[in-house]
mmCIF file of the C-alpha atoms, coordinates in Angstrom:
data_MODEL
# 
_entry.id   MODEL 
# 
loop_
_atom_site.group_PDB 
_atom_site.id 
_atom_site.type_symbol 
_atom_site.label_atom_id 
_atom_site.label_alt_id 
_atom_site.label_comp_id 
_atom_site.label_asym_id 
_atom_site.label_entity_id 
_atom_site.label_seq_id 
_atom_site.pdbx_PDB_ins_code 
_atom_site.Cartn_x 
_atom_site.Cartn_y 
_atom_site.Cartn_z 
_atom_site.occupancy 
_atom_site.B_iso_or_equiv 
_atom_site.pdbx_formal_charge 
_atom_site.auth_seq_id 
_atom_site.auth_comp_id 
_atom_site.auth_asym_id 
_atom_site.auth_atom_id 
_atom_site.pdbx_PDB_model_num 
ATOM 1  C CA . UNK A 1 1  ? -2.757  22.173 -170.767 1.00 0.00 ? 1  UNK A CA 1 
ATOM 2  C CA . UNK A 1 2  ? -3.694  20.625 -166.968 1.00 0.00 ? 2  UNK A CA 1 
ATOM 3  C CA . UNK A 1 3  ? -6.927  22.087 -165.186 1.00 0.00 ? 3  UNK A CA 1 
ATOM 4  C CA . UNK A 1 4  ? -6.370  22.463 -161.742 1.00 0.00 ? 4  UNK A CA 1 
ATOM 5  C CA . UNK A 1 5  ? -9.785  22.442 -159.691 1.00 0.00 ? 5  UNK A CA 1 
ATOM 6  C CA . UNK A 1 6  ? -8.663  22.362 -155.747 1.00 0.00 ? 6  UNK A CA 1 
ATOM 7  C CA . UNK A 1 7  ? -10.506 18.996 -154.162 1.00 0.00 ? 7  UNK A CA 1 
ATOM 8  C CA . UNK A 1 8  ? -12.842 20.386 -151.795 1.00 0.00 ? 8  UNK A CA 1 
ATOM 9  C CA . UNK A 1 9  ? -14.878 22.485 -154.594 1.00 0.00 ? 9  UNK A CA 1 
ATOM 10 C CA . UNK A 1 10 ? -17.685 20.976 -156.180 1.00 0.00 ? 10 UNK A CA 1 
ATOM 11 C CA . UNK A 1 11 ? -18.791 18.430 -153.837 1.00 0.00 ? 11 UNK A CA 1 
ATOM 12 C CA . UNK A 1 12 ? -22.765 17.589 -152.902 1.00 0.00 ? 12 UNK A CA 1 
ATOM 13 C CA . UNK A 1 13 ? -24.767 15.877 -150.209 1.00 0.00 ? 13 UNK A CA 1 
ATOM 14 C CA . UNK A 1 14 ? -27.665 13.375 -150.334 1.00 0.00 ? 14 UNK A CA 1 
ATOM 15 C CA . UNK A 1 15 ? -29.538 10.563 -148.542 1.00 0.00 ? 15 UNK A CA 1 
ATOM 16 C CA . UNK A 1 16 ? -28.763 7.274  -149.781 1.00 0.00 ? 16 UNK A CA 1 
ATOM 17 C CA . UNK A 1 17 ? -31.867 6.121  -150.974 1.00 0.00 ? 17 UNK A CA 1 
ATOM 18 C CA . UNK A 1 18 ? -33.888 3.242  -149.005 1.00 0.00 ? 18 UNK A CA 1 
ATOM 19 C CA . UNK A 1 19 ? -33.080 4.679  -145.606 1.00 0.00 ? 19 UNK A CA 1 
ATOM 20 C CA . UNK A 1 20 ? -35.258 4.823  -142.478 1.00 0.00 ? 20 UNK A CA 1 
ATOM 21 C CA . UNK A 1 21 ? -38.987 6.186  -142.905 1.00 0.00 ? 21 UNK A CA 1 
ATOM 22 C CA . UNK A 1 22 ? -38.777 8.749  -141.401 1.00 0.00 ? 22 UNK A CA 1 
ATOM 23 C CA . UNK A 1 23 ? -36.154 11.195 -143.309 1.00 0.00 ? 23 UNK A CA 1 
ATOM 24 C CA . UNK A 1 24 ? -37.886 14.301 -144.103 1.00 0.00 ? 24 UNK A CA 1 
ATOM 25 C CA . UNK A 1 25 ? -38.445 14.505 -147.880 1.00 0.00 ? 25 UNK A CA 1 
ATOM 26 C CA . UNK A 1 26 ? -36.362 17.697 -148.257 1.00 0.00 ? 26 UNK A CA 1 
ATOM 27 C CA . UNK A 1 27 ? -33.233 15.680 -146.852 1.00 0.00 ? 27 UNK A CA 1 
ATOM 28 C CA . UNK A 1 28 ? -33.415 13.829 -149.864 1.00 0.00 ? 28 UNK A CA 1 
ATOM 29 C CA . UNK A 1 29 ? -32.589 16.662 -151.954 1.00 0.00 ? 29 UNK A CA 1 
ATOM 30 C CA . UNK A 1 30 ? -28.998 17.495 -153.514 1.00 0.00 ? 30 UNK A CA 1 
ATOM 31 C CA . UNK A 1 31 ? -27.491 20.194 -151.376 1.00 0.00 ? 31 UNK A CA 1 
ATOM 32 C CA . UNK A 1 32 ? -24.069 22.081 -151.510 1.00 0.00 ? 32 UNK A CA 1 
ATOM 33 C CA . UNK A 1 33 ? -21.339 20.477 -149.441 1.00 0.00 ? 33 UNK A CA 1 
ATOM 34 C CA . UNK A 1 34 ? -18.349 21.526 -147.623 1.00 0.00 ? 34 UNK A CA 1 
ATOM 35 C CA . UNK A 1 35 ? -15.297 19.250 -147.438 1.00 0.00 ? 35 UNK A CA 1 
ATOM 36 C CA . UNK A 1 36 ? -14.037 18.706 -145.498 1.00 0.00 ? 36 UNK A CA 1 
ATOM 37 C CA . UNK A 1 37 ? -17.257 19.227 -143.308 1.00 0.00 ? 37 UNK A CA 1 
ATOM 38 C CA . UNK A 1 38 ? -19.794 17.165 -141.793 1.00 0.00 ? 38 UNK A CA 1 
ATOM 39 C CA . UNK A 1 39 ? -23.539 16.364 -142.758 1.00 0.00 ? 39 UNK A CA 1 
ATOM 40 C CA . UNK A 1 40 ? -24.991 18.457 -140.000 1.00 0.00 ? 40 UNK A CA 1 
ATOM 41 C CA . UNK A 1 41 ? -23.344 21.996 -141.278 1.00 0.00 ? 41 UNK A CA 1 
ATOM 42 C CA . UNK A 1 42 ? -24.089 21.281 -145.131 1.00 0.00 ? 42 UNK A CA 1 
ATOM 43 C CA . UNK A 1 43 ? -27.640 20.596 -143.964 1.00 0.00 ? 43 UNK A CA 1 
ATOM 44 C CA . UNK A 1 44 ? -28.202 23.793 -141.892 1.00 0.00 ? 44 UNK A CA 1 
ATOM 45 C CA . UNK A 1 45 ? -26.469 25.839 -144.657 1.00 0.00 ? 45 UNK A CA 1 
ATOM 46 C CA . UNK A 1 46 ? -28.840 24.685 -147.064 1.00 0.00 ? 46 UNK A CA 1 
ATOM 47 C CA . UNK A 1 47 ? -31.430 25.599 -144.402 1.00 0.00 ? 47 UNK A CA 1 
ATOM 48 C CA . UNK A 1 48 ? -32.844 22.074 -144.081 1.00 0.00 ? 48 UNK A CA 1 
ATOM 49 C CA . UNK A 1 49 ? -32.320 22.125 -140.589 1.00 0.00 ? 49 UNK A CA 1 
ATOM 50 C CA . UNK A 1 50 ? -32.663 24.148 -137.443 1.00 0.00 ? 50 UNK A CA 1 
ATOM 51 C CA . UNK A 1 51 ? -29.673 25.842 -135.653 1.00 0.00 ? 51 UNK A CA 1 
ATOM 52 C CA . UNK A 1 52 ? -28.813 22.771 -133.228 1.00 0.00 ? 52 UNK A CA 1 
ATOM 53 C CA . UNK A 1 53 ? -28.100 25.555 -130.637 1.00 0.00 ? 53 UNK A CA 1 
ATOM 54 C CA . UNK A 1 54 ? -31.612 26.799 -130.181 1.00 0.00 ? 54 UNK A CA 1 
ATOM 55 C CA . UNK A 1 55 ? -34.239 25.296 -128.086 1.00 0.00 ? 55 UNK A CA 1 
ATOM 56 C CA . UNK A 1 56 ? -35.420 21.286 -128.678 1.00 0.00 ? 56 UNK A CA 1 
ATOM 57 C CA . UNK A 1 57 ? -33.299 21.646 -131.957 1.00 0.00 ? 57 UNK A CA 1 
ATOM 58 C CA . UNK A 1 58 ? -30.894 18.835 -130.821 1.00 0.00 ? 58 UNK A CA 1 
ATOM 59 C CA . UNK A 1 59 ? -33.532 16.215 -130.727 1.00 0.00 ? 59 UNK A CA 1 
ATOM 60 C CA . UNK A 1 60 ? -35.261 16.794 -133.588 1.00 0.00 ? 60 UNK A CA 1 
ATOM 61 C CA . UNK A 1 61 ? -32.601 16.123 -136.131 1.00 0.00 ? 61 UNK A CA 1 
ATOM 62 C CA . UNK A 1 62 ? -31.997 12.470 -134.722 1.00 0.00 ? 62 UNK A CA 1 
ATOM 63 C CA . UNK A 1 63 ? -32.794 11.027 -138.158 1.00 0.00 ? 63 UNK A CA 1 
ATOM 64 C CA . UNK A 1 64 ? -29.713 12.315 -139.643 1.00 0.00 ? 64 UNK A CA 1 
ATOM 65 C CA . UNK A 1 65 ? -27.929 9.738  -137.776 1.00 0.00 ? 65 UNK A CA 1 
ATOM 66 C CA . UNK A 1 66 ? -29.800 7.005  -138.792 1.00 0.00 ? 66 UNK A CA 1 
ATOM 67 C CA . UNK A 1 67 ? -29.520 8.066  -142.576 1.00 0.00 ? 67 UNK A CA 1 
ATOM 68 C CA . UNK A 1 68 ? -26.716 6.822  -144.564 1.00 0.00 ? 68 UNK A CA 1 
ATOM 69 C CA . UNK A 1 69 ? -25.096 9.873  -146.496 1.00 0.00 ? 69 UNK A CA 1 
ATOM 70 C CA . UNK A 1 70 ? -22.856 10.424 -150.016 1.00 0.00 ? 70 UNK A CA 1 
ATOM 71 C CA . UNK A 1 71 ? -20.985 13.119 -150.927 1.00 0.00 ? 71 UNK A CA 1 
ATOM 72 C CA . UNK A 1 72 ? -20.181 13.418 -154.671 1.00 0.00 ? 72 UNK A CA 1 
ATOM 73 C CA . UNK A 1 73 ? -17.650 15.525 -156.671 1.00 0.00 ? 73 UNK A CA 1 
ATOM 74 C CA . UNK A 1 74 ? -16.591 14.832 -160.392 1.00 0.00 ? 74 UNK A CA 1 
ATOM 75 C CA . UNK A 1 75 ? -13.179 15.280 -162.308 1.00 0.00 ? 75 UNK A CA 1 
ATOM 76 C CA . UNK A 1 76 ? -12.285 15.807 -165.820 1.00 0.00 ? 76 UNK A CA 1 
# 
């Protein structure tokens, strides 16, 4: 008897380790990720970022970009 799991459950985000300097420590962590999605939304819903929409909160995320990123599911 076949499982059937549909491929966009049970993904996760992380930093690749050995980026820039300046990554925030709790960027490093395993978080939750939507897929398809982006980076961006699976950090804010794991509330490692601030809403990109208020005040300065553009800028201050910059590092994201500069951080290389892998998303990770498994199958049986």
């Amino acid at each position: 008897m076949s499982s059937y799991r549909p491929l966009h459950d049970g993904w996760t985000l992380s930093a690749v380790p050995g980026g820039p300097a300046d990554v925030p420590a709790p960027a490093i962590a395993t978080v939750a990720a939507t897929v398809p999605g982006c980076v961006h939304t699976d950090l804010l819903a794991a509330g490692l970022i601030d809403d990109p929409y208020l005040d300065d909160n553009e800028r201050r995320p910059a590092w994201i970009g500069r951080t290389a990123w892998a998303y990770r599911t498994s199958f049986a």
